[in-house]
C-alpha positions in Angstrom: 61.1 109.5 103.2 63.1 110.8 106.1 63.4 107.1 107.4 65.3 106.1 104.3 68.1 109.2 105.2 68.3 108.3 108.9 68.7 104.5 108.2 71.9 105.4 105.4 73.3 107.3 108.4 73.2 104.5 111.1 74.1 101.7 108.5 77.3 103.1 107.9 78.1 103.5 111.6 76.9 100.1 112.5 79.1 98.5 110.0 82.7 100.8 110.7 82.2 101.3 114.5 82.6 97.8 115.4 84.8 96.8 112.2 87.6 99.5 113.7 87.1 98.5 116.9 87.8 94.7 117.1 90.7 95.6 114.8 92.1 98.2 116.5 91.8 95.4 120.0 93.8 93.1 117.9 96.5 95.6 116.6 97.4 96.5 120.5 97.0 93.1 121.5 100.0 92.1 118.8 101.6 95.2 119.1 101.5 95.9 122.9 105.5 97.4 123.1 104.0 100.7 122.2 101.8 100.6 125.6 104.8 99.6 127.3 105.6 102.0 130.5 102.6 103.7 130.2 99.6 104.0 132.2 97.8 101.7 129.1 100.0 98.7 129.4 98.9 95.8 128.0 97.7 93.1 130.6 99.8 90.0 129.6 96.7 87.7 128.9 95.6 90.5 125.9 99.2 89.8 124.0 99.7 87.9 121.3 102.1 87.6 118.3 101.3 88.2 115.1 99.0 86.1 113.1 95.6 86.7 110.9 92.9 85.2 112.8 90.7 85.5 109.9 92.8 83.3 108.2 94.7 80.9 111.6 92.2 81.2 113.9 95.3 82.2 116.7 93.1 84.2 118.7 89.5 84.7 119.6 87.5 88.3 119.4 87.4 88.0 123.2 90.8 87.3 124.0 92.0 90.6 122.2 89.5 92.6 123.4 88.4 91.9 126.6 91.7 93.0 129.1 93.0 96.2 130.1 93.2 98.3 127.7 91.7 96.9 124.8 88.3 96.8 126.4 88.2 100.2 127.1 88.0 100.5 123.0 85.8 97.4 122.5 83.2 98.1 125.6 81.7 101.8 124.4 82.4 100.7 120.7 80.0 97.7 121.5 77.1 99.5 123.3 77.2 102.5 121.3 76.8 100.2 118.4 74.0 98.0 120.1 72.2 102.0 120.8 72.4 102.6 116.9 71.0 99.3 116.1 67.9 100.2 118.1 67.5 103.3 116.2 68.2 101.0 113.1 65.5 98.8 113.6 62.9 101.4 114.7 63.4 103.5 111.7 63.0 100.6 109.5 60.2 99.1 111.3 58.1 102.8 111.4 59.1 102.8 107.0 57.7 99.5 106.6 54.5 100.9 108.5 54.2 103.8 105.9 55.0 101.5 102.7 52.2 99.3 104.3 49.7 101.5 105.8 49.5 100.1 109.3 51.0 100.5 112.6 52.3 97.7 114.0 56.0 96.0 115.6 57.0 94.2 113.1 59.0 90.7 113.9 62.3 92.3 112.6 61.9 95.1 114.9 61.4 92.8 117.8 64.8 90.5 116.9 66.7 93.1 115.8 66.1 95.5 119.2 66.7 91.7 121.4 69.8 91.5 119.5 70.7 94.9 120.5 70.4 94.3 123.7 72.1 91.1 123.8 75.1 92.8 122.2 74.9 95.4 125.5 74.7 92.6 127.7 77.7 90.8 125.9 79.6 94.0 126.4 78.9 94.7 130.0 80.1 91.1 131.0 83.1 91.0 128.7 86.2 90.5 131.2 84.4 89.8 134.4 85.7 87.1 136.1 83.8 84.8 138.2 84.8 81.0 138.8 81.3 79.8 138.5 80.4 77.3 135.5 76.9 78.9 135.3 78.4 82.5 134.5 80.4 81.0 131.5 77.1 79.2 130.3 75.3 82.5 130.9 78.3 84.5 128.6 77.8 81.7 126.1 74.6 81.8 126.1 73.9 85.9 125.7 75.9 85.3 122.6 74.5 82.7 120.7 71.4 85.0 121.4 72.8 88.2 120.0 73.8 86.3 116.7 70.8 84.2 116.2 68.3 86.8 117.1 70.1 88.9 114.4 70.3 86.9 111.6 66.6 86.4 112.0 65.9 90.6 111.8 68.2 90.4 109.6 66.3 87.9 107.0 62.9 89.5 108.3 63.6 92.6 107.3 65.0 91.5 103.7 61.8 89.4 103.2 60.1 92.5 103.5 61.6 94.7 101.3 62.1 91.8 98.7 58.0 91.8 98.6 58.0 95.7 98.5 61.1 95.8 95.6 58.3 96.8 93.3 56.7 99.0 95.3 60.8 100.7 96.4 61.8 100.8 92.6 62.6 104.4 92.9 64.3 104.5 96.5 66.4 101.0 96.1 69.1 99.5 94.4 68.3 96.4 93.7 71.6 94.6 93.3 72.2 94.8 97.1 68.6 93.7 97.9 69.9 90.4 96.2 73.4 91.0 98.0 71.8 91.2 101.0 69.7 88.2 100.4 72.6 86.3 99.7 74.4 87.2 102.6 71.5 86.4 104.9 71.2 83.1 103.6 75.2 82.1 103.7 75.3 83.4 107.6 72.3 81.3 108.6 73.8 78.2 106.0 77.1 78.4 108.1 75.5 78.7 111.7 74.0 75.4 110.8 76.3 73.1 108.9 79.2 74.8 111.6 77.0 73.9 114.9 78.6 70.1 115.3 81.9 71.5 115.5 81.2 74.2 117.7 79.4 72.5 120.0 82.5 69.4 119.7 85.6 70.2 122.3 88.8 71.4 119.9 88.7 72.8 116.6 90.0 76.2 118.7 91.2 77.6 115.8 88.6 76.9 113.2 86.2 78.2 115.7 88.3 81.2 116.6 88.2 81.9 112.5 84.4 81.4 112.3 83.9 84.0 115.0 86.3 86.8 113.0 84.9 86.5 109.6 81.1 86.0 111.2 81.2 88.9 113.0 82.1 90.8 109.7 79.8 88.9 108.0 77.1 90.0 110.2 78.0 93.8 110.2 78.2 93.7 106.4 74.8 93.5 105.8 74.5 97.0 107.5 77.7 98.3 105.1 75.3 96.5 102.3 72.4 98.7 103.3 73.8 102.0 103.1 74.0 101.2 99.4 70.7 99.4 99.6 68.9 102.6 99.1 69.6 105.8 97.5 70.0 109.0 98.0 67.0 111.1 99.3 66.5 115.0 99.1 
């Protein structure tokens, strides 16, 4: 199945192009001396001590990525990942087709491709500045779509293959069908039982935490299904 090869490919870029990216932001961003009388200085709002926001919550994604120059790393990383998940989803959507025998969208291949784009449009608008309270709503907004419209292609698509595992036995490794299943259900569990205190004012730094290891979360199911299925000829 040639889907099955082209889907190992973008699953592994989907997972390390973004991963290197917001880490790279945040290495500059506490680390921005070495920019320092160059045409790449850091802008002062992008600098930051050390810390582990996984772990303290110091900083958010946005705040290390979105000034001069870290968003010239975390911009084309962004939208070059949201182009690969469109691939991502269509190749999975047109390999569900064949294991089905039909021809139709299937619901992950319309959440996962509105994700996409909501990632874009995330990107695009990172680090414009406009005073107007709608705008910020509109940011907020775009993202909260992104994420939920993923983790619903995300459990879509492992419903799927979860009713085809028989069907896959000889194309799948069924260890990360369960890994992925898991995973799936942990990021939507934590989007609930977290939405009180991210909708609350304060917890900045439990919020700023959520949104380091979520992200990861997220991109790990696509590190989870490169390993999902095995090697074609």
């Amino acid at each position: 199945m040639r889907e099955i090869t082209q889907i190992r490919k973008l699953s592994l870029w989907i997972f390390l192009i973004p991963l290197t990216a917001i880490n790279l932001c945040l290495l500059i961003s506490q680390n921005p001396e070495f920019l320092d009388n160059t045409f790449f200085s850091v802008d002062q709002i992008g600098r930051s001590g050390f810390s582990i926001p996984y772990i303290d919550g110091s900083l958010s994604i946005s705040r290390a990525s979105r000034t001069f120059p870290q968003y010239l790393v975390f911009k084309p990383a962004m939208i070059f990942t949201a182009l690969l998940l469109y691939f991502y989803w269509r190749y999975n959507n047109n390999l569900v087709n064949s294991l089905y025998s039909t021809n139709v969208n299937y619901k992950f291949k319309i959440f996962g491709i509105l994700s996409a784009i909501f990632l874009a449009i995330h990107s695009v608008f990172l680090g414009i500045k406009f005073d107007i309270q709608l705008y910020k709503l509109f940011r907020r907004v775009v993202l909260l779509l992104f994420i939920i419209f993923e983790i619903i292609a995300q459990g879509y698509l492992v419903y799927h293959f979860y009713k085809l595992r028989i069907k896959l036995e000889n194309f799948i490794n069924k260890k990360f069908l369960f890994m992925k299943l898991i995973l799936v259900s942990i990021l939507a569990s934590v989007a609930i039982l977290s939405l009180p205190m991210l909708i609350a004012k304060g917890n900045t730094h439990f919020k700023h935490a959520l949104e380091w290891n979520y992200f990861v979360g997220v991109i790990l199911f696509y590190l989870f299904s490169r390993y999902f299925w095995r090697r074609t000829t």
